[in-house]
C-alpha positions in Angstrom: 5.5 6.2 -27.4 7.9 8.2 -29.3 7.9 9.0 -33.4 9.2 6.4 -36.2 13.1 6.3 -36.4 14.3 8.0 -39.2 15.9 6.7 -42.6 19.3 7.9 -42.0 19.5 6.5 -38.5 17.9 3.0 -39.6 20.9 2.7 -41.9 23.5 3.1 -39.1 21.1 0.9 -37.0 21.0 -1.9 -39.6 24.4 -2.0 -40.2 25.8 -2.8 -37.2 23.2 -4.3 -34.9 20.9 -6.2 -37.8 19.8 -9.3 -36.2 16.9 -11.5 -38.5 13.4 -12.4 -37.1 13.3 -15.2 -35.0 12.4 -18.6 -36.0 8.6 -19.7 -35.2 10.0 -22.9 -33.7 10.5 -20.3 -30.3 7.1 -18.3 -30.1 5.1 -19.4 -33.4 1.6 -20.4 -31.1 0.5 -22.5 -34.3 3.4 -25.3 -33.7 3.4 -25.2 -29.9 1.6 -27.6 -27.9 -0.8 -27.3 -25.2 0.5 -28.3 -21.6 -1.5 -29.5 -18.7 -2.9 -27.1 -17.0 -4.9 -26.4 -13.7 -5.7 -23.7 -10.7 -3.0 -22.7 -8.5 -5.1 -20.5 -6.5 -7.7 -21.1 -3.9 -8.3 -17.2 -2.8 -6.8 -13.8 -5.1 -7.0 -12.2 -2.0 -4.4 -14.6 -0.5 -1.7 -13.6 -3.0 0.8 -10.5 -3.1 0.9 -9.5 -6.4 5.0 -8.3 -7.2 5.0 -6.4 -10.6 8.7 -7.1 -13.1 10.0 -5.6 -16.1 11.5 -8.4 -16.8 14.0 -6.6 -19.0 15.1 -4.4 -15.2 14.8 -7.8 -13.5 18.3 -9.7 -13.9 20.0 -11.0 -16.7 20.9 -14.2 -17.1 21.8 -15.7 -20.7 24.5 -13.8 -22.8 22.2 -15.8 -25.4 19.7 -13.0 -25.9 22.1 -9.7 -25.3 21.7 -8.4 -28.8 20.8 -4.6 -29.4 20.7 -3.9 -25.9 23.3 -1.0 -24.4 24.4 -2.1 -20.5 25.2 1.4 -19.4 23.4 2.8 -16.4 22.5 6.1 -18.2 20.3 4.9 -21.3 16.8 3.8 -19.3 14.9 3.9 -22.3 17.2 1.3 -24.5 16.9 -2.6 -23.8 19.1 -3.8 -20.5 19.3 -7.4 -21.3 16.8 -8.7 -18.7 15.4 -12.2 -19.1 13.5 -15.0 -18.1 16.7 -16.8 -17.3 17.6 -14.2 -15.0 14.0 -14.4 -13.2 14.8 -18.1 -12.9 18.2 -17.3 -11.4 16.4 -15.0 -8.5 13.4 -17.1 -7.7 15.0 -17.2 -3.8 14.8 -13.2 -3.6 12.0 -13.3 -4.6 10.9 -16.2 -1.9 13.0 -14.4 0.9 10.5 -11.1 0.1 7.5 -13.1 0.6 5.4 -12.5 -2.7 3.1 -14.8 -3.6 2.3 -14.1 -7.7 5.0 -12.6 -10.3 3.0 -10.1 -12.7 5.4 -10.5 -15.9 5.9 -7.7 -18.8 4.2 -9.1 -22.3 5.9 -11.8 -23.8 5.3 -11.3 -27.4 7.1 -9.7 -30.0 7.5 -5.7 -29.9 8.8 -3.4 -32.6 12.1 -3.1 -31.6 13.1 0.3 -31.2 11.5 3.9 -32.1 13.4 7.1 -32.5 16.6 5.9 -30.3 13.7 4.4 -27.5 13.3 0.4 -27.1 10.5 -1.7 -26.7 11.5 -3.3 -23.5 8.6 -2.7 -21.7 6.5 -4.9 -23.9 3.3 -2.5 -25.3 4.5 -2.2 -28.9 3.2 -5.5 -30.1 4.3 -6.8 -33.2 3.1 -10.4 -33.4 0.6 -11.4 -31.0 2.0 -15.2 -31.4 5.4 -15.1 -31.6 7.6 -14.4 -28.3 10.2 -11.5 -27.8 13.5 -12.9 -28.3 15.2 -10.0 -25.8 13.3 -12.2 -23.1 14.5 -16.0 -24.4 12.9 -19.0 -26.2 9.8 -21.1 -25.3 11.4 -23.1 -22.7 13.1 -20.8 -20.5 9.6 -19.3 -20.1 8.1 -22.7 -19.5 11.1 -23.1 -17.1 10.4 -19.8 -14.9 6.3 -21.0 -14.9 7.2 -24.2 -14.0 9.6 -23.2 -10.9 7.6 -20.5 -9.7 4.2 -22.7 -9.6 6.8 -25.6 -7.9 7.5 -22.5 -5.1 3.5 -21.7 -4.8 4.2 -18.5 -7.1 1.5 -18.2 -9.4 2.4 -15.9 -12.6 0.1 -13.2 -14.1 0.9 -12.2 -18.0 0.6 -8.1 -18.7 -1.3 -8.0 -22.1 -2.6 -5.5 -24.5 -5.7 -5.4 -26.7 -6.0 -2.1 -27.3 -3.6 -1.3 -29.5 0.0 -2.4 -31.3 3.0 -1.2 -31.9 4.0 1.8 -34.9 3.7 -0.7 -37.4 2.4 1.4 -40.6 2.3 5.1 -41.5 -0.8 6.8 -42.8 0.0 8.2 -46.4 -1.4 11.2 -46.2 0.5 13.1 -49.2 0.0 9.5 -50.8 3.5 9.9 -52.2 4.7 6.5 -50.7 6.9 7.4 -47.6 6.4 8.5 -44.3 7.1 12.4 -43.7 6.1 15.4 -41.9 5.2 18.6 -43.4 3.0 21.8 -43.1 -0.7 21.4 -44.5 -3.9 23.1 -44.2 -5.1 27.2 -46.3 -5.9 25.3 -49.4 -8.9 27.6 -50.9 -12.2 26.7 -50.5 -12.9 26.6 -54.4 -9.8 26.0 -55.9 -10.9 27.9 -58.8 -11.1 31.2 -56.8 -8.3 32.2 -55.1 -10.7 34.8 -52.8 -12.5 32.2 -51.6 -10.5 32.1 -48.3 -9.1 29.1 -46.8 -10.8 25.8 -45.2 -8.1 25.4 -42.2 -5.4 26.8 -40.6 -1.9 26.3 -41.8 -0.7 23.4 -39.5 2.1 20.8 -39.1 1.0 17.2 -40.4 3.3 13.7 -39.2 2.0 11.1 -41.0 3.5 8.9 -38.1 1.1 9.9 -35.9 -1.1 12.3 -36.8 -4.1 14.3 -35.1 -7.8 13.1 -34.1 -10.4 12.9 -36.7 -13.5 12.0 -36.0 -14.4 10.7 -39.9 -10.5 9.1 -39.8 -7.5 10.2 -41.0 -8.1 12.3 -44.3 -5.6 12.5 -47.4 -4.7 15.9 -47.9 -2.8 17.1 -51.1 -2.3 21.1 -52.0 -5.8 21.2 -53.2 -7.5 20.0 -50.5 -8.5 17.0 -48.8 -8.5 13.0 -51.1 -10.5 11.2 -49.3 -9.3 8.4 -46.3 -5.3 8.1 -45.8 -4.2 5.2 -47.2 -2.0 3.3 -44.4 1.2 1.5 -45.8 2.9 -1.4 -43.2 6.8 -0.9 -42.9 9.3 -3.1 -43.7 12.3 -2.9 -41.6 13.3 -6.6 -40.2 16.1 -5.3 -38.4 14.4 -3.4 -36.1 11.3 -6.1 -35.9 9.2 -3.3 -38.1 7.1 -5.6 -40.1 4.2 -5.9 -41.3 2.0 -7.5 -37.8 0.5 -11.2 -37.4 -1.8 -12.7 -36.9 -2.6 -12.1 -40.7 -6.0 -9.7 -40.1 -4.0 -7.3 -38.6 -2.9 -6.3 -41.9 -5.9 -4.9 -42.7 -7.5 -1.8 -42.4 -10.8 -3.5 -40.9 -8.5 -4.1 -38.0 -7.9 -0.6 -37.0 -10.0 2.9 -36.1 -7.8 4.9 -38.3 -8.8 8.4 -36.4 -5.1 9.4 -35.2 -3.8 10.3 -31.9 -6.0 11.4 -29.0 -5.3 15.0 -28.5 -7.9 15.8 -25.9 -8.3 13.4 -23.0 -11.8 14.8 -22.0 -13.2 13.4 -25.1 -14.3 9.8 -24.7 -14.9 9.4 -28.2 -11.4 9.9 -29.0 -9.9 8.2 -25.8 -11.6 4.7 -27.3 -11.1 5.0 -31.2 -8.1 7.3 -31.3 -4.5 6.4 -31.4 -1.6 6.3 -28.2 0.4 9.1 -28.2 3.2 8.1 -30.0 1.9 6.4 -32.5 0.8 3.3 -31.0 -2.2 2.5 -33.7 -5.9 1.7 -32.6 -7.0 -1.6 -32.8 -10.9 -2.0 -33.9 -12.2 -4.2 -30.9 -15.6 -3.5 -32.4 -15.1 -6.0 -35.2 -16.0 -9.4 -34.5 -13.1 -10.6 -36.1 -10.9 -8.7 -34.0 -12.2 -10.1 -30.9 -12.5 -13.3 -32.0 -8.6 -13.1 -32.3 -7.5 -11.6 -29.0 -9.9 -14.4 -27.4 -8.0 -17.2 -29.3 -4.6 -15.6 -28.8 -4.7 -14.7 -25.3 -6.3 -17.7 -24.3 -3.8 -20.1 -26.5 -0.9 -18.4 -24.3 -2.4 -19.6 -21.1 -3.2 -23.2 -22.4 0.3 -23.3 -23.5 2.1 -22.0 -20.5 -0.3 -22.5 -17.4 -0.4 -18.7 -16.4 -2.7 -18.0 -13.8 -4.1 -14.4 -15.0 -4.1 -11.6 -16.8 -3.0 -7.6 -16.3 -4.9 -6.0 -19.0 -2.9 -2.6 -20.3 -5.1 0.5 -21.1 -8.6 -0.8 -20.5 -10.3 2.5 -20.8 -9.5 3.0 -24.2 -11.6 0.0 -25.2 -15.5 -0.1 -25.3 -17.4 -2.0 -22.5 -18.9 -4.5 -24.6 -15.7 -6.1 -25.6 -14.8 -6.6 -22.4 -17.7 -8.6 -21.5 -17.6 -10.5 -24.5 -13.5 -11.1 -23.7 -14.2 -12.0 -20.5 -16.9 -14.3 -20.7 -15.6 -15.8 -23.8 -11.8 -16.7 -22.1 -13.1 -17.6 -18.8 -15.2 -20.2 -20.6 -12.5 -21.7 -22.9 -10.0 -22.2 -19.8 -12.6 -23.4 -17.7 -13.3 -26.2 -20.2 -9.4 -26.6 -20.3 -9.3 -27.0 -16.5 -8.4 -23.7 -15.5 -10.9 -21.1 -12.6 -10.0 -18.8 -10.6 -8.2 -17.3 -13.5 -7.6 -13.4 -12.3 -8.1 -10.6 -15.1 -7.2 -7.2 -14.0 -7.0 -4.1 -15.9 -5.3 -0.8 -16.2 -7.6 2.1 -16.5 -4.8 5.4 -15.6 -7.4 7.8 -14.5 -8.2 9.1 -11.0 -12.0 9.2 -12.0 -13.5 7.0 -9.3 -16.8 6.0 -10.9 -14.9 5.4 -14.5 -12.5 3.0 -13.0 -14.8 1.0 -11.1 -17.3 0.9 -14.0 -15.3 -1.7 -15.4 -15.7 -4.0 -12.8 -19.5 -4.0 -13.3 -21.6 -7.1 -13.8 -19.9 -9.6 -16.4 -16.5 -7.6 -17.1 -13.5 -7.3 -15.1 -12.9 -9.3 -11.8 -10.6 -6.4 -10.9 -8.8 -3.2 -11.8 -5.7 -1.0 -10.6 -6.9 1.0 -7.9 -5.8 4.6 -9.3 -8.4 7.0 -7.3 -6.4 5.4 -4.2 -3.2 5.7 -5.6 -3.9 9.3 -6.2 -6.0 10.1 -2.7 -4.7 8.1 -0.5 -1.2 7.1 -1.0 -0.2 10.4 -2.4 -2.0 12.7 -1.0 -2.4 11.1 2.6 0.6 9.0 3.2 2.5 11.7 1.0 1.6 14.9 1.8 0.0 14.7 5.0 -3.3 14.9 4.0 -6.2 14.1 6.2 -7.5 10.5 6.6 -10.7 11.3 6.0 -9.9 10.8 2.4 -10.0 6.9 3.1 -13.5 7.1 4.6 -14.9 9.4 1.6 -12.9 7.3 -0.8 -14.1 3.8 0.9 -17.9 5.2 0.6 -17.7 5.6 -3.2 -16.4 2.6 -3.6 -19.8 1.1 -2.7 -21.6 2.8 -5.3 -18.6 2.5 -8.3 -16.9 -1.0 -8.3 -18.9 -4.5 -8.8 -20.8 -5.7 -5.6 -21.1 -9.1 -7.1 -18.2 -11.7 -8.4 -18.3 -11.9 -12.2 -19.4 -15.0 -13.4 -17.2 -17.9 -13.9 -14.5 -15.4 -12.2 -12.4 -15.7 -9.5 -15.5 -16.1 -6.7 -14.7 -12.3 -4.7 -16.8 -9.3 -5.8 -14.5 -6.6 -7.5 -15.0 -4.0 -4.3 -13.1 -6.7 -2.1 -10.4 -7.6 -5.0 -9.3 -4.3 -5.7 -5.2 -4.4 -6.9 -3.7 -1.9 -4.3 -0.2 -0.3 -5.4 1.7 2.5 -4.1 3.5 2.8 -7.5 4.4 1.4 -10.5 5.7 2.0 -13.9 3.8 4.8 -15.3 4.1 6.9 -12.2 7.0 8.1 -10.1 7.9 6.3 -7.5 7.4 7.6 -4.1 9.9 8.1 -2.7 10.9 10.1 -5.6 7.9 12.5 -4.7 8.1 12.1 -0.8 11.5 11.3 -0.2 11.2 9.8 3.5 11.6 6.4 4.0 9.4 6.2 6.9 6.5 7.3 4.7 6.7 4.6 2.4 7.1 2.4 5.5 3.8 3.2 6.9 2.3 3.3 3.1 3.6 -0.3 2.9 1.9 -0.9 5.7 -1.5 0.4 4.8 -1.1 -1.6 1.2 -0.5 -5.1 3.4 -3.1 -5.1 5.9 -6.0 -3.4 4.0 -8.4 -5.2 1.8 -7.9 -6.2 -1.8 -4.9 -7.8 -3.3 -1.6 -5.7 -2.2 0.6 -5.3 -5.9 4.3 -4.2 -5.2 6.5 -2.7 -7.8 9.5 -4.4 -8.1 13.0 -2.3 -5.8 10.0 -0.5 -3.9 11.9 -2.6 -1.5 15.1 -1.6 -1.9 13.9 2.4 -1.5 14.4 3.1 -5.9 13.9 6.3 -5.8 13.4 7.5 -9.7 11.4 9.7 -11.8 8.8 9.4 -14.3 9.3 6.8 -17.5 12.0 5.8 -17.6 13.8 7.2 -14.6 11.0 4.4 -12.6 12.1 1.9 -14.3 15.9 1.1 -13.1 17.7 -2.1 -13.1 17.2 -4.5 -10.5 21.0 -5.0 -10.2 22.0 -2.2 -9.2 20.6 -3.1 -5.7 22.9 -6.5 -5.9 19.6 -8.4 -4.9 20.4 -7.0 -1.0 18.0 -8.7 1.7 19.8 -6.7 4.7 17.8 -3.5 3.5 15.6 -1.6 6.5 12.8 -1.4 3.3 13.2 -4.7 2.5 13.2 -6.6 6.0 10.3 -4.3 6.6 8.5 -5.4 3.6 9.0 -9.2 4.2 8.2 -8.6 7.9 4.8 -7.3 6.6 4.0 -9.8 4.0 5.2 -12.8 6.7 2.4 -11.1 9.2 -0.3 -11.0 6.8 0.4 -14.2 5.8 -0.2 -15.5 9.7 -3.8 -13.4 10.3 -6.3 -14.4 8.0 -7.9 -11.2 8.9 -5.7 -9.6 7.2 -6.1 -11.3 4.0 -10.0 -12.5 3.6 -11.3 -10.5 6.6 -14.2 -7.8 6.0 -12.4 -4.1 6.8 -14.5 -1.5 8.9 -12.9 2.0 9.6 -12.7 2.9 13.3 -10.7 6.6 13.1 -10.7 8.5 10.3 -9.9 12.5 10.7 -10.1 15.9 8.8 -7.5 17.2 11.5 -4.3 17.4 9.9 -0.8 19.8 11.7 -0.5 19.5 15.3 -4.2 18.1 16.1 -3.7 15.3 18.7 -5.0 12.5 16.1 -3.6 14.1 12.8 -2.8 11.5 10.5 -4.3 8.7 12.2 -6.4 5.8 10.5 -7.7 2.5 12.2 -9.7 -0.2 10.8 -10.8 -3.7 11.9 -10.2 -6.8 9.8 -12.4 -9.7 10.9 -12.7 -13.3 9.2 -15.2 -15.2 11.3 -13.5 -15.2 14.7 -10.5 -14.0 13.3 -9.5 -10.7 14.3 -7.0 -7.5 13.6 -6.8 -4.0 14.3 -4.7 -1.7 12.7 -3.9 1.9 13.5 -1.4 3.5 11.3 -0.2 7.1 11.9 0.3 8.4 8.3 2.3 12.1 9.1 5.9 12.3 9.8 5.5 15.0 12.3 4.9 13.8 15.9 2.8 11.3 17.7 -0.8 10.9 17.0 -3.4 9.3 19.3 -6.8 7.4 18.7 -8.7 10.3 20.4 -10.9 13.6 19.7 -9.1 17.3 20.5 -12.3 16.9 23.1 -11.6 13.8 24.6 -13.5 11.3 22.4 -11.9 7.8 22.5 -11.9 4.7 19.6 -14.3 2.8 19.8 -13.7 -1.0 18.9 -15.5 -4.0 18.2 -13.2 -6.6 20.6 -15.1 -6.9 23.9 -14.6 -4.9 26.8 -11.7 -6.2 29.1 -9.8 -8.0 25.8 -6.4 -8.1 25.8 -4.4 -7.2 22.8 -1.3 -7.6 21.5 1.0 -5.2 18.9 2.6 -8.0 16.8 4.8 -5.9 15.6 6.1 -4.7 19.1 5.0 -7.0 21.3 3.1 -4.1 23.5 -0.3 -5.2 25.1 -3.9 -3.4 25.3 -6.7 -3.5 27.2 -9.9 -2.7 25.9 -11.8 -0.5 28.4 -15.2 -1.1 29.7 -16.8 1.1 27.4 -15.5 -0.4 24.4 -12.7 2.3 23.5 -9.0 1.6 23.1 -6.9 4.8 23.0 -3.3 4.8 21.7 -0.4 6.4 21.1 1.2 6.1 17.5 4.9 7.1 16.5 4.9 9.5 13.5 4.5 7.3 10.8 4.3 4.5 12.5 1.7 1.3 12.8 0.2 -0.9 15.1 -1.2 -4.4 14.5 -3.3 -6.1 17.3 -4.7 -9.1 17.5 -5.9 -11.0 20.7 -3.8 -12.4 23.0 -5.0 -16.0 21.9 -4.8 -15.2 18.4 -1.1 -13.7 18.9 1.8 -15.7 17.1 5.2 -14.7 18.0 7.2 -13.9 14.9 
């Protein structure tokens, strides 16, 4: 999200690194047949989601290394990541345990953008034509076809709200993109005492501020009317003019400019990315009727089993019932249910989130209030549990109760994508840098309900900044599987993968507490997990500190719903527990550690 290259460095740029647009034979959707396709998934809440930028993943074709730069200090250039190097790893990613591979966008990106690459995949260029950094058509039909052979089911990251910096709006209507100083042009331009209309300010026609009526000509006499917007033409950095065909239009877009207050939902939906990522119009029918066909045509042709929906809050609800119905109906036809779409709304606002999960939208969306309130702020900083409680209350009244129609069968409040972190954040170790806090955050994210999503080298403790300090090589870990984080992980997953509680069960909190320092239970939250006779219970001391038990400063006990006289085992210790006679079980929890029991009859050893 950075501002247009300039002319001086695009001729440096050309001249040594100019590579032509690929041919339509590897990503042209028009000349690409259909494959069969069908559901790999019987439950979403079965799976563990593991998140790759496939450019960070591994490399593995020379083929594709073209304007990338290798070294380990240029994060935000291309690193030669592919889907043949995805292929290569497919038994890392087995030994670790996850289930579903949620894969950066496929298609084709404006290239690069003020010395910054496209490698993450939300500068779209050509909705139909694949992003040669990644490989051709059949590698990628190659890594679905492996992973679906191994029980991995792959999600595709897309984006409807917006594509890449592909034109400029001409404000000065002199023909090129600049930046100048505009604004205290007279009122009347035929008296000069008139005063002045705005402030003196500093224009980019790149990416220039919100306006409500849309981006205005403006000349030393005053404003001309609406910008025209002129498409660049720069094939050697993939700056072209964008396809499918109506996205040369100016019915295609808002035309408003960037969002420069957040706190204004009018401009959060029809304004411009930061950056100069450029508003697509989902309000015109045409539009829609595109990223239906599009997005759709990718699953039919590559048997993906969902979708990760970038920046869904910057898109009006009614497209996304109308997106939703509409692709869940064509791949149903085709043979294809329980196909997962997820979305990205980056906000902490509870209710806002979870409003597009309501009745015919979303199955699901990235759970950001937790992220924010629980994971930081509890498993973090040492907050008090209580935040779960509060946090699992609102829930109820914000996020679907029912499963969306033709969807994947769960209701959205028990198919909520839990993550820790992930690309647009820090990651958390970066912010809380003890390793035993991310252990016991790992194990909240495995054994609570919803769908567990883990950002790729959270297991091998990556410990880096904000974007694109988060967003480091995979290789630089040499694909280790001796790691403390990493056996820990893959202990986790192969646990929740045993209890069906775990997975399906329904989750009831048992110990939640405002106490928080040296109170006997800081930091101590329990919860049952019970699928028919199935049964867990989990107790996870979330502070660093010291020891926590499952009882009051006064001497209150947990209470628990096993019977009175049960026995219960710690599968991850082997300890045993008896259930008193009045139904309370008190324990003793290592700073940040966890407990999972199960009964005795119940109890697999590992």
């Amino acid at each position: 999200m950075h501002r247009l290259i300039r002319a001086s460095q695009l001729t440096l740029l050309a001249a040594s690194l100019a590579l032509p647009l690929p041919a339509c034979v590897d990503g042209d959707l028009d000349g690409v047949k259909t494959v069969e396709i069908e559901t790999h998934v019987e439950d979403w809440r079965d799976e563990v989601i593991y998140q790759v930028l496939v450019d960070r993943f591994a490399n593995g074709s020379a083929a594709n290394d073209f304007r990338f730069d290798p070294s380990p200090t240029s994060l935000a250039r291309y690193k030669g990541g592919d889907w043949q190097g995805m292929i290569d790893h497919l038994d890392y990613i087995e030994e670790l345990g996850v289930t579903a591979l949620w894969i950066s966008p496929i298609i084709m990106n404006v290239d690069t953008d003020a010395g910054v690459d496209g490698y993450h995949g939300y500068w779209a260029l050509d909705l139909e034509r694949l992003n040669p950094h990644f490989g051709d058509l059949a590698t990628l039909r190659r890594l679905i076809n492996e992973c679906h052979d191994r029980g991995i089911k792959v999600v595709l990251d897309i984006v409807t709200n917006h594509l890449g910096q592909v034109f400029y709006y001409d404000i000065n209507q002199n023909g090129r993109p600049d930046e100048s100083i505009g604004g205290g042009f007279p009122l009347n331009p035929g008296d000069p005492q008139a005063g002045t209309r705005s402030p003196v300010t500093r224009i980019t026609e790149y990416d220039p501020d919100y306006d409500p009526r849309g981006v205005q000509s403006l000349t030393s006499l005053g404003e001309a009317g609406p910008a025209p917007i002129r498409f660049f033409d720069m094939p050697e950095i993939f700056r072209v003019p964008p396809s499918p065909e109506l996205f040369r239009r100016r019915a295609a877009y808002n035309l408003r400019g960037k969002v420069i207050d957040w706190n204004v939902r009018e401009q959060v939906v029809y304004g411009d990315f930061p950056g100069g990522l450029k508003d697509v119009n989902t309000e015109n029918p045409e539009v829609r009727d595109e990223m239906v066909r599009i997005y759709s045509d990718w699953v039919l042709k590559l048997d993906l089993d969902g979708f990760r929906i970038d920046t869904i809050k910057h898109v009006e609800h009614e497209f996304w019932v109308d997106f939703s119905r509409r692709v869940r109906e064509r791949l149903a036809a085709a043979g294809k249910t329980n196909f997962l779409m997820f979305g990205e709304a980056f906000d902490g606002n509870d209710p806002l989130v979870g409003s597009y999960t309501m009745p015919g939208e979303l199955d699901s969306v990235f759970y950001f209030p937790q992220k924010f309130q629980v994971f930081n702020d509890v498993f973090g900083q040492g907050g008090p549990t209580s935040n779960i409680q509060r946090l699992m209350e609102e829930r109820a009244l914000n996020y679907g109760a029912e499963a969306q129609p033709g969807g994947i069968g769960i209701a959205p409040q028990q198919a909520l994508i839990n993550f820790i972190d992930n690309h647009d954040v820090p990651r958390f170790l970066w912010a809380y840098p003890d390793e035993r806090g991310l252990h016991a955050a790992l194990a909240y994210l495995f054994t609570e309900d919803g769908i567990p999503c883990l950002y790729y080298g959270t297991e091998q403790d990556f410990n880096g900044g904000n974007d694109p300090a988060n967003r480091e090589p995979l290789w630089w870990s040499d694909y280790a599987t001796d790691g403390e984080t990493f056996r820990w992980t893959a202990r986790l997953i192969r646990i929740r993968k045993t209890y069906s509680a775990l997975r399906r069960g329904t989750m009831e909190l048992r110990w939640t507490t405002d106490r928080t320092g040296d109170a006997i239970d800081a930091g101590i939250i329990a919860f049952e997990r019970v699928d028919g006779e199935q049964y867990a219970l989990v107790v996870i001391n979330a502070q660093g500190e010291h020891a926590s038990e499952t009882r009051s400063p006064e001497g209150d006990v947990m209470s628990v719903g096993a019977a009175p006289g049960a026995t219960l085992v710690d599968v991850l210790s082997g300890d045993r527990f008896t259930v008193e006679s009045d139904g309370t079980l008190g324990l003793s929890v290592d700073a940040f550690g966890t407990r999972i029991l199960v009964p005795e009859a119940q109890y697999q050893a590992e």
